[in-house]
N, C-alpha and C positions, 0 to 999 in steps of 0.2 A: 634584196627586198628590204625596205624599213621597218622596222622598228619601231612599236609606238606604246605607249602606257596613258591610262586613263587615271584622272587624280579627280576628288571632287575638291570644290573649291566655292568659299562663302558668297565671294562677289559674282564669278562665272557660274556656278553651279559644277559644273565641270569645266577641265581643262584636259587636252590631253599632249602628247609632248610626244614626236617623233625620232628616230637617229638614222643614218645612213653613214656605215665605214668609220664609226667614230666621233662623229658629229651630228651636232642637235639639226635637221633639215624644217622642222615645223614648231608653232604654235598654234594647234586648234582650240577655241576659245567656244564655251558655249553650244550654240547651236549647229558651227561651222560644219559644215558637209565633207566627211574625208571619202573621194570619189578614187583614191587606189590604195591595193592588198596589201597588207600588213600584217607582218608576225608580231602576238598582240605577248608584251613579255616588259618587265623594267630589267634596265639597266644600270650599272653605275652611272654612265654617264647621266643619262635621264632621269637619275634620281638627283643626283648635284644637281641640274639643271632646274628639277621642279623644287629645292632645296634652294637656291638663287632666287627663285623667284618668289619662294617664302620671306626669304631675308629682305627684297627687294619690297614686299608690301609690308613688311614692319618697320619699314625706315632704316634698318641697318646693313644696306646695300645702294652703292650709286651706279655701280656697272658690273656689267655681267663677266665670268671669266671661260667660261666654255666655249669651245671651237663651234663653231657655225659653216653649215654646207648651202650656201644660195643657188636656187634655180630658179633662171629666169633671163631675158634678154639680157645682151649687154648694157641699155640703157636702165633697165630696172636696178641691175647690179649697181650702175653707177650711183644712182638716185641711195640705194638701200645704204651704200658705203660710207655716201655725204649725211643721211640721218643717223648713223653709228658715233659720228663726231662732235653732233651738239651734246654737250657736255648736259651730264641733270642738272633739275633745276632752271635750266632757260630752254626759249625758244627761238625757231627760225622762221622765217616765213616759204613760202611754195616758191616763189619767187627769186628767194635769195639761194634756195637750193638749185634753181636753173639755171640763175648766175656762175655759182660755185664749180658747177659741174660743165659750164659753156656750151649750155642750150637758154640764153639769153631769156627767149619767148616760149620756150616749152614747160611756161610752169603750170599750164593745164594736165601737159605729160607727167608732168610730176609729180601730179596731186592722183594719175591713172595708177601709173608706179607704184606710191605708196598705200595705195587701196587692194595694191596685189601683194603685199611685205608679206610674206610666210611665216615672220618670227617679232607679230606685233611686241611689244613691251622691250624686249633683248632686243629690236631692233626699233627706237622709239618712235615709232612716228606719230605717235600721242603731241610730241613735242611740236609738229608743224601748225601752224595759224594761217590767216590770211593777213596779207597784208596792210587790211585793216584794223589790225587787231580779232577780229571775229576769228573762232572758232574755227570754220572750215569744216570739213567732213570727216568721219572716224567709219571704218569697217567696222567696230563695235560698239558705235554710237556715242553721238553728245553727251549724255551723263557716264560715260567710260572715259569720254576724253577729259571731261571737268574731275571727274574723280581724278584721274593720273596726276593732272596740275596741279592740284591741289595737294594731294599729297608729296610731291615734289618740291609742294612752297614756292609755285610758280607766278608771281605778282602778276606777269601780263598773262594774259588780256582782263582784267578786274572785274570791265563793265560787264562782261560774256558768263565769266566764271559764277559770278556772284547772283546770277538771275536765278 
Protein backbone atom coordinates (compact mmCIF):
# COMPACT_ATOMS: atom_id res chain seq x y z
CA UNK A 1 0.00 0.00 0.00
CA UNK A 2 1.39 3.71 -0.50
CA UNK A 3 2.36 6.05 1.47
CA UNK A 4 1.38 9.52 1.36
CA UNK A 5 2.02 12.78 3.59
CA UNK A 6 -0.03 16.00 3.41
CA UNK A 7 2.18 19.39 3.26
CA UNK A 8 0.48 22.86 3.11
CA UNK A 9 1.90 24.88 0.51
CA UNK A 10 1.69 28.87 -0.37
CA UNK A 11 1.05 28.57 -4.14
CA UNK A 12 -1.16 24.92 -3.91
CA UNK A 13 -2.58 25.46 -0.72
CA UNK A 14 -1.78 21.88 -0.27
CA UNK A 15 0.27 19.38 -1.65
CA UNK A 16 0.54 15.93 -0.79
CA UNK A 17 3.29 13.49 -1.86
CA UNK A 18 3.12 9.68 -2.22
CA UNK A 19 5.81 6.62 -1.94
CA UNK A 20 5.57 3.00 -2.88
CA UNK A 21 8.78 0.34 -2.01
CA UNK A 22 10.93 3.43 -1.80
CA UNK A 23 9.92 5.62 -4.45
CA UNK A 24 8.07 8.84 -4.71
CA UNK A 25 4.69 7.22 -7.04
CA UNK A 26 2.72 10.67 -6.82
CA UNK A 27 2.25 14.48 -6.77
CA UNK A 28 -1.18 15.57 -5.66
CA UNK A 29 -1.47 19.14 -6.11
CA UNK A 30 -4.28 21.06 -4.69
CA UNK A 31 -7.52 19.98 -5.15
CA UNK A 32 -6.47 16.54 -6.99
CA UNK A 33 -8.71 13.64 -5.94
CA UNK A 34 -6.60 10.84 -4.41
CA UNK A 35 -9.31 7.84 -5.27
CA UNK A 36 -6.94 4.71 -3.47
CA UNK A 37 -5.96 3.65 0.35
CA UNK A 38 -3.22 5.06 1.88
CA UNK A 39 -1.27 4.79 5.07
CA UNK A 40 -1.33 8.50 5.83
CA UNK A 41 2.68 8.72 7.63
CA UNK A 42 5.92 10.88 6.35
CA UNK A 43 8.68 9.44 5.39
CA UNK A 44 12.35 10.18 4.79
CA UNK A 45 11.92 9.72 1.47
CA UNK A 46 8.97 11.92 1.20
CA UNK A 47 10.36 14.35 3.25
CA UNK A 48 13.57 14.90 0.83
CA UNK A 49 11.08 14.84 -1.81
CA UNK A 50 8.87 17.63 -0.42
CA UNK A 51 12.32 19.28 0.76
CA UNK A 52 13.30 19.14 -3.29
CA UNK A 53 10.58 20.65 -4.11
CA UNK A 54 11.20 23.58 -1.48
CA UNK A 55 14.63 24.12 -2.96
CA UNK A 56 13.06 23.84 -6.35
CA UNK A 57 10.64 26.92 -5.72
CA UNK A 58 13.30 29.07 -4.23
CA UNK A 59 15.58 28.82 -7.23
CA UNK A 60 18.06 26.75 -5.70
CA UNK A 61 17.24 23.43 -7.44
CA UNK A 62 17.22 22.56 -11.45
CA UNK A 63 16.45 18.74 -11.07
CA UNK A 64 15.16 16.55 -8.74
CA UNK A 65 17.28 13.47 -7.23
CA UNK A 66 14.80 10.98 -5.81
CA UNK A 67 13.85 7.61 -7.39
CA UNK A 68 10.54 7.81 -9.12
CA UNK A 69 7.89 4.81 -9.49
CA UNK A 70 5.78 5.40 -12.82
CA UNK A 71 2.27 3.81 -13.49
CA UNK A 72 0.98 3.84 -16.45
CA UNK A 73 0.90 2.48 -20.30
CA UNK A 74 3.89 1.85 -21.96
CA UNK A 75 3.22 4.89 -24.15
CA UNK A 76 2.49 7.22 -21.14
CA UNK A 77 5.97 5.95 -19.67
CA UNK A 78 7.60 6.82 -22.88
CA UNK A 79 5.99 10.33 -23.23
CA UNK A 80 6.76 10.79 -19.08
CA UNK A 81 10.65 9.80 -19.91
CA UNK A 82 11.12 12.24 -22.98
CA UNK A 83 9.55 15.21 -20.53
CA UNK A 84 12.28 14.24 -17.75
CA UNK A 85 15.00 15.16 -20.42
CA UNK A 86 14.14 18.80 -21.38
CA UNK A 87 16.57 20.29 -19.35
CA UNK A 88 15.18 23.66 -16.94
CA UNK A 89 14.76 26.48 -18.15
CA UNK A 90 13.61 25.60 -21.81
CA UNK A 91 11.02 24.21 -23.60
CA UNK A 92 9.72 21.42 -26.08
CA UNK A 93 6.83 21.37 -28.04
CA UNK A 94 3.89 18.17 -27.99
CA UNK A 95 5.10 17.63 -31.37
CA UNK A 96 8.67 17.47 -31.00
CA UNK A 97 7.91 14.98 -28.03
CA UNK A 98 6.06 12.66 -30.66
CA UNK A 99 8.91 12.93 -32.95
CA UNK A 100 11.46 12.10 -30.09
CA UNK A 101 9.60 9.09 -29.00
CA UNK A 102 8.55 7.89 -33.00
CA UNK A 103 4.83 8.36 -32.82
CA UNK A 104 5.50 11.19 -35.64
CA UNK A 105 1.49 12.28 -35.43
CA UNK A 106 0.61 11.19 -31.97
CA UNK A 107 1.13 14.56 -30.54
CA UNK A 108 -2.53 14.89 -29.44
CA UNK A 109 -1.47 11.41 -27.61
CA UNK A 110 1.01 13.22 -26.05
CA UNK A 111 -0.55 16.16 -24.83
CA UNK A 112 -3.36 12.89 -23.41
CA UNK A 113 -0.24 11.45 -21.72
CA UNK A 114 1.11 14.41 -20.19
CA UNK A 115 -2.43 15.40 -18.64
CA UNK A 116 -2.11 12.05 -16.93
CA UNK A 117 1.88 12.71 -15.33
CA UNK A 118 1.43 11.44 -11.70
CA UNK A 119 4.46 13.47 -10.65
CA UNK A 120 3.73 17.19 -12.35
CA UNK A 121 6.87 19.53 -11.55
CA UNK A 122 9.67 16.32 -10.81
CA UNK A 123 8.29 15.45 -13.94
CA UNK A 124 8.12 18.76 -15.99
CA UNK A 125 5.51 19.05 -18.13
CA UNK A 126 4.96 22.55 -17.29
CA UNK A 127 7.80 22.82 -19.87
CA UNK A 128 5.64 21.52 -22.89
CA UNK A 129 4.09 24.40 -25.42
CA UNK A 130 2.38 24.21 -28.57
CA UNK A 131 3.91 24.64 -31.41
CA UNK A 132 3.09 27.84 -31.80
CA UNK A 133 4.49 29.17 -29.16
CA UNK A 134 1.05 29.16 -27.26
CA UNK A 135 0.85 27.72 -23.93
CA UNK A 136 -1.23 24.57 -24.51
CA UNK A 137 -2.92 23.10 -21.59
CA UNK A 138 -1.73 22.32 -17.86
CA UNK A 139 -3.70 19.66 -15.34
CA UNK A 140 -3.07 22.68 -12.87
CA UNK A 141 -3.79 25.35 -15.05
CA UNK A 142 -2.46 28.46 -17.16
CA UNK A 143 -1.37 30.72 -14.43
CA UNK A 144 0.53 27.27 -12.84
CA UNK A 145 1.94 26.85 -16.13
CA UNK A 146 3.09 30.82 -16.66
CA UNK A 147 4.13 30.82 -12.92
CA UNK A 148 6.62 27.59 -13.50
CA UNK A 149 8.24 29.56 -16.73
CA UNK A 150 8.64 32.17 -15.28
CA UNK A 151 10.20 31.23 -12.54
CA UNK A 152 12.50 28.90 -14.56
CA UNK A 153 13.55 32.28 -16.63
CA UNK A 154 11.80 30.81 -19.53
CA UNK A 155 12.06 33.51 -22.45
CA UNK A 156 9.56 31.53 -24.83
CA UNK A 157 6.64 31.86 -25.33
CA UNK A 158 6.85 35.87 -24.32
CA UNK A 159 3.73 36.95 -26.13
CA UNK A 160 1.56 34.03 -23.94
CA UNK A 161 3.65 34.34 -20.68
CA UNK A 162 3.45 38.19 -20.38
CA UNK A 163 -0.45 38.48 -20.97
Amino acid sequence: MKILFYYDHPLFDKIAIAELDGKITNLFIGKDVIKEPFIYMETDLIKKAHDELVEYFNKERTEFDIPFYLEGTPFQKQVWSSLQKIPYGEVSTYKDIAIKIGHEQAYQAVGTAISKNPLPIFIPCHRVINSDDKLGGYRLGLDIKKYLLILEKIEKPTEEINK
